[in-house]
C-alpha positions as CSV (number, residue, x, y, z in Angstrom):
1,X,3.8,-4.7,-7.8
2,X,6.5,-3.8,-9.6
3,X,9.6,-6.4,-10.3
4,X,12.7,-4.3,-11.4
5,X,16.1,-4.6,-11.7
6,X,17.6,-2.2,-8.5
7,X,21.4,-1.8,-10.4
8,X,19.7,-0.6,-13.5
9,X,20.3,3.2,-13.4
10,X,19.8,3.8,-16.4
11,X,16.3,2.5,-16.9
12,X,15.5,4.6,-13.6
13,X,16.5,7.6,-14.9
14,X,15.4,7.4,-18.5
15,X,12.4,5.8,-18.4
16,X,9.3,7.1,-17.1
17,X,7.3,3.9,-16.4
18,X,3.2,4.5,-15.7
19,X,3.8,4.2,-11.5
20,X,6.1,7.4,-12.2
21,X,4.3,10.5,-10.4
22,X,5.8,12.1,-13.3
23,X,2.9,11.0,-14.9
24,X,0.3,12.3,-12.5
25,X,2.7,16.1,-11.7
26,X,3.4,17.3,-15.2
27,X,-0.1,19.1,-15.3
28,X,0.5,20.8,-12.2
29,X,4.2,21.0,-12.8
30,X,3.2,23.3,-16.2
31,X,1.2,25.3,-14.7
32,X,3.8,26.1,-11.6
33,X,6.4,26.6,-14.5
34,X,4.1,29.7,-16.3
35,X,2.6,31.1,-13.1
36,X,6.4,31.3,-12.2
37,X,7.2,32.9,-15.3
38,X,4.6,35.4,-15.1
39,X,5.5,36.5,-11.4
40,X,9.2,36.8,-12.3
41,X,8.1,38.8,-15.4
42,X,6.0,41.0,-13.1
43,X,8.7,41.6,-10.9
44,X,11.3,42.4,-13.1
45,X,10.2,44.7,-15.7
46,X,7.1,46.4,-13.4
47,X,7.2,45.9,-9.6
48,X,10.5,46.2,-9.3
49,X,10.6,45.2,-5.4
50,X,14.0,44.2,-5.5
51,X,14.9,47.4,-4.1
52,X,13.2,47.0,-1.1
53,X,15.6,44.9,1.5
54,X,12.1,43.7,3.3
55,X,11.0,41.7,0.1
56,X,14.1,40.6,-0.8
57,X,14.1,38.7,2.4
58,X,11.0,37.0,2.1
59,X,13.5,33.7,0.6
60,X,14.4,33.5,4.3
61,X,10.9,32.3,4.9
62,X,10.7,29.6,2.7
63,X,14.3,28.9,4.4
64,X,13.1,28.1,7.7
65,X,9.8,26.5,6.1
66,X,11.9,24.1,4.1
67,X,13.1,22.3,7.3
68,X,9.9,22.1,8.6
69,X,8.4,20.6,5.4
70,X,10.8,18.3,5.2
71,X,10.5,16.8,8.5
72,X,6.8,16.4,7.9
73,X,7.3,14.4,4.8
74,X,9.9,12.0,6.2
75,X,7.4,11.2,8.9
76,X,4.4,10.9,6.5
77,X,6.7,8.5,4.1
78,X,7.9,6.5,7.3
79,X,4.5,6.1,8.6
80,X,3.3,4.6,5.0
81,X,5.6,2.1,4.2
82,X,5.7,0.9,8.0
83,X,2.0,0.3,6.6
84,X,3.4,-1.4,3.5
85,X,5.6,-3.5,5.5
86,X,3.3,-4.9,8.2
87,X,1.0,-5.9,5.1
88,X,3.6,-7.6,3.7
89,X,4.4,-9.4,7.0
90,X,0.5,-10.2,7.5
91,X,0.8,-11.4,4.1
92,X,4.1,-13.8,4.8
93,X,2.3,-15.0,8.4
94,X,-0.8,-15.9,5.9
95,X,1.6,-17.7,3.4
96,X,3.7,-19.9,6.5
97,X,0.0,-21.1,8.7
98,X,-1.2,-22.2,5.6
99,X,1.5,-24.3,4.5
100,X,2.0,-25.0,8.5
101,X,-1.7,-26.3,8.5
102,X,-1.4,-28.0,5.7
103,X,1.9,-30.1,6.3
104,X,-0.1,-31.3,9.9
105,X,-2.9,-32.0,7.7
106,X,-0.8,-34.1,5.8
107,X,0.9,-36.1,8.7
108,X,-2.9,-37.0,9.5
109,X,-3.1,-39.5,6.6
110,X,-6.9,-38.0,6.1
111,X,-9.2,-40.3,3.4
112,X,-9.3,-38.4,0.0
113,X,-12.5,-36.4,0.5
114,X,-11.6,-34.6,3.4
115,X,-7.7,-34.0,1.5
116,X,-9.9,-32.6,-1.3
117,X,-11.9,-30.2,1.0
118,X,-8.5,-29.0,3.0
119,X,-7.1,-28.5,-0.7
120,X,-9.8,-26.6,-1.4
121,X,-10.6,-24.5,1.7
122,X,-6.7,-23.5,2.4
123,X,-6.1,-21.5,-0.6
124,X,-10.4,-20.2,-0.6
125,X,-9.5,-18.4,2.9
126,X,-6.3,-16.3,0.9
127,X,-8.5,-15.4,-1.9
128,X,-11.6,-14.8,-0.2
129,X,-9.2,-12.2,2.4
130,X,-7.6,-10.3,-0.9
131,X,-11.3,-9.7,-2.4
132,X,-12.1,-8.2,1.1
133,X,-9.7,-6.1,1.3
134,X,-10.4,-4.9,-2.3
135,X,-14.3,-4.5,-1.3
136,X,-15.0,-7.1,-3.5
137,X,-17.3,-10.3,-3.1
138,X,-15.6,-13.2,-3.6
139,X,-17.1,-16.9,-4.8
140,X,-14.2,-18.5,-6.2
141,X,-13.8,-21.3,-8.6
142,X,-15.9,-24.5,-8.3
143,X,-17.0,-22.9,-5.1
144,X,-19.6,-26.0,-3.8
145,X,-17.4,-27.3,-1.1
146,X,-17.9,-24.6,0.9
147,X,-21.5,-21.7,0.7
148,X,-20.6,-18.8,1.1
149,X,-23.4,-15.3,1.5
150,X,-22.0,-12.6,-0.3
151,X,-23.7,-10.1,2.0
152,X,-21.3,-11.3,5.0
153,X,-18.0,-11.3,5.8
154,X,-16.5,-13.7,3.9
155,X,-13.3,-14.8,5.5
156,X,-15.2,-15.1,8.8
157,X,-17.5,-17.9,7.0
158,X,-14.4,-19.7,5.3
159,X,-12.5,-20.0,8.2
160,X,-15.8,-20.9,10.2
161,X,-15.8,-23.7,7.6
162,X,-12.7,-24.8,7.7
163,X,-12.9,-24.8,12.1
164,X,-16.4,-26.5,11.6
165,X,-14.5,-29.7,9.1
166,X,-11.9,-30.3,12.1
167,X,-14.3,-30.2,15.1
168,X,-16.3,-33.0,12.8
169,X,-12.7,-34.8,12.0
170,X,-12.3,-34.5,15.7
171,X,-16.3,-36.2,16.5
172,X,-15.6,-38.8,14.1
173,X,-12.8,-40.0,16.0
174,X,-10.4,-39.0,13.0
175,X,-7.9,-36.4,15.5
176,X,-7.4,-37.4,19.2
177,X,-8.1,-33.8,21.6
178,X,-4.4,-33.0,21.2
179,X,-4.3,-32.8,17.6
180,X,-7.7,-30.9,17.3
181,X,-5.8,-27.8,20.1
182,X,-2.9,-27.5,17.7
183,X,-5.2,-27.3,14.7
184,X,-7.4,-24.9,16.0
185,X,-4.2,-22.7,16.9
186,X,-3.6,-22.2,13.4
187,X,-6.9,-21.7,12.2
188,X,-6.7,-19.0,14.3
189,X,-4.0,-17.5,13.1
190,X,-6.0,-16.9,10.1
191,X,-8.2,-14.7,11.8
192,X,-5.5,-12.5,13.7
193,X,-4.0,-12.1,10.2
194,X,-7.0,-10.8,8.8
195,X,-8.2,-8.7,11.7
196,X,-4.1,-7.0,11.0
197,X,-4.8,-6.4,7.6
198,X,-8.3,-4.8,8.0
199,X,-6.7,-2.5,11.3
200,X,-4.4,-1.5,7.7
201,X,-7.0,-0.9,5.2
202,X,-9.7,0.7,7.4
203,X,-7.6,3.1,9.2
204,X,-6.2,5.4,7.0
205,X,-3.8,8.4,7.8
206,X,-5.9,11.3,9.7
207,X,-7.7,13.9,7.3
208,X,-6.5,16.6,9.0
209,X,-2.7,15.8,8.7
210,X,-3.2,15.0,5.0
211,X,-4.6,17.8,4.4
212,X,-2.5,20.2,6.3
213,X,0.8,18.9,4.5
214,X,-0.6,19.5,0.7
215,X,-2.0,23.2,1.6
216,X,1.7,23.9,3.3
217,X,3.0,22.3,0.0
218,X,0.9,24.4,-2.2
219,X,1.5,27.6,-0.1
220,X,5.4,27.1,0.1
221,X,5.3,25.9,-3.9
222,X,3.5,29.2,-5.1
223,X,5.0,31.5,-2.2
224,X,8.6,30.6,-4.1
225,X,8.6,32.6,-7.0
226,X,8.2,36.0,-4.6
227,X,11.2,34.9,-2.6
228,X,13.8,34.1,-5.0
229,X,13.3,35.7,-8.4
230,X,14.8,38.5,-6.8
231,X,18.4,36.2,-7.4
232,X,17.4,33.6,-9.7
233,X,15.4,35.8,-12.3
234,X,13.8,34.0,-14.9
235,X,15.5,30.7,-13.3
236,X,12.6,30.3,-11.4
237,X,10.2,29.0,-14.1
238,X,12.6,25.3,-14.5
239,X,13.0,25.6,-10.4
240,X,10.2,25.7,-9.0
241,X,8.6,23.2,-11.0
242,X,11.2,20.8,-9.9
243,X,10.7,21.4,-6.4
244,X,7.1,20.7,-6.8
245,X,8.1,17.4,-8.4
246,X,10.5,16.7,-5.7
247,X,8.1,17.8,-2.6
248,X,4.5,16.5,-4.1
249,X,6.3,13.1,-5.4
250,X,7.4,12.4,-2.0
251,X,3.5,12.6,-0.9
252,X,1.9,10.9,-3.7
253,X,4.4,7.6,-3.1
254,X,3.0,7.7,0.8
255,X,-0.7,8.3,-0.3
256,X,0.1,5.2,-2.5
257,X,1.7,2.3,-0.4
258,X,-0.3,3.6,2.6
259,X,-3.1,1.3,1.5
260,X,-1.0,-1.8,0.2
261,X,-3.8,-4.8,-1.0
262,X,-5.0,-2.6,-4.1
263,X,-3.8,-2.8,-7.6
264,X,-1.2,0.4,-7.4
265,X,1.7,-0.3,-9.3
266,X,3.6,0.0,-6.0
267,X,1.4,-2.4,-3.9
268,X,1.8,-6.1,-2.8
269,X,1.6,-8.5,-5.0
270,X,-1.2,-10.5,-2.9
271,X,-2.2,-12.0,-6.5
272,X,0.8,-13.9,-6.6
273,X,0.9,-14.1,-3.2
274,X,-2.5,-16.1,-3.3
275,X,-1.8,-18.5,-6.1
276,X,1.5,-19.4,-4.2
277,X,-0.6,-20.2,-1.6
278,X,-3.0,-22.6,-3.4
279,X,0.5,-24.2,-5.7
280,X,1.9,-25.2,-2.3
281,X,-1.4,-26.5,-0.4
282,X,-1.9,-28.5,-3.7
283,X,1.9,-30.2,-4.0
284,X,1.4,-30.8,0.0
285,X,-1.4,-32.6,0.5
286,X,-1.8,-34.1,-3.0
């Protein structure tokens, strides 16, 4: 994720950092800009259908099709960052049981091996839940307190772990029944956080409304040279470009933050989010 400075106009607008889909639309953008030139060249000096009052309102069209677009992509950029946001709130509810967990922990006055393994498991659970979501297997650092099959879902066997340590605190007379309930409500919390963040990852936008908005983006891009070179002239080859960078921009930011736990330059920083977790487990119950 980025960290930027939000009063810094000037950086905004003269600086193209790498997350800019400036980057990724110039290609496209170039080719827009000559194809334009060529169809305005066509028309003007050749075709000449400006006479004809049918063609010339063809820019009514893209009129009408404008305010349609743009209602699709205000719903498609909604609908991803309401994705972004609810990660970041999973990612928040993971941050506050683990500290809440550990501060009861803490109250328990446990002997140091078990503080070691709670020290230990905690923070394992966050980091083992941000390789998942990446698709990655996940051992972890000095990872013989708790085994782990790579092949499995991971989480599932930390916090399995973690539930199995406080049923044994609870056999060995450690926790009364009362404390071993309001454990157990927390540790569950760690699975309703991870079942959220998986409903995220694994259920992405539907193909067919994807799809549909970049061919009516394409079609209304290349359709706009026939429609208004009759009044803008060789003013179309900077102008259509733009609106490409405008329109496509707006749905390359929603493909990005749609899936939040990845390494985009616009999505959650769950590194920092993760070694946060294990600082404040570690200055608790140490």
């Amino acid at each position: 994720m980025i960290n930027y400075n939000p009063k810094d106009w000037f950086t905004f607008i003269f600086h193209i950092h790498k997350a800019d889909t400036f980057r990724k639309l110039w290609p496209l953008m170039l080719t827009v800009s000559i194809y334009s030139g060529i169809i305005a060249f066509l028309e003007l000096h050749f075709f000449k259908l400006s006479e004809s009052s049918y063609v010339k309102n063809i820019g009514m069209m893209h009129n009408l099709l404008g305010f349609v677009i743009s209602m699709l992509l205000v719903f498609r950029t909604n609908t991803s960052y309401d994705r972004w946001w609810e990660g970041r709130r999973l990612l928040g509810s993971l941050t506050n049981v683990s500290r809440n967990l550990s501060i009861k922990l803490k109250s328990l006055k446990l002997d140091t091996v078990d503080n070691e393994y709670f020290i230990y498991a905690i923070p394992k659970y966050a980091f083992a839940l941000k390789e998942h979501l990446r698709e990655k297997l996940y051992f972890g650092k000095d990872s013989f307190l708790i085994e782990v099959d790579g092949g499995k879902h991971i989480p599932n066997q930390v916090a399995a772990s973690i539930s199995a340590r406080i049923y044994e605190l609870h056999s060995d007379g450690k926790i009364t029944p009362e404390q071993l309930i309001i454990l157990s409500g927390d540790i569950n919390q760690f699975t309703d956080i991870c079942g959220g963040c998986e409903r995220i990852k694994k259920t992405p936008i539907p193909y067919s409304y994807s799809a549909f908005i970049k061919k009516f983006l394409f079609i209304y891009v290349i359709t706009l040279p026939f429609g208004w070179v009759f009044s803008l002239g060789y003013f179309v080859v900077p102008i259509v470009p733009f609106i490409l960078y405008v329109l496509a921009s707006l749905e390359l930011i929603a493909e990005e933050i749609e899936d939040p736990f990845g390494y985009d330059a616009n999505d959650l920083p769950v590194d920092d989010i993760c070694n946060n977790i294990e600082k404040h487990i570690g200055e608790i119950l140490h």
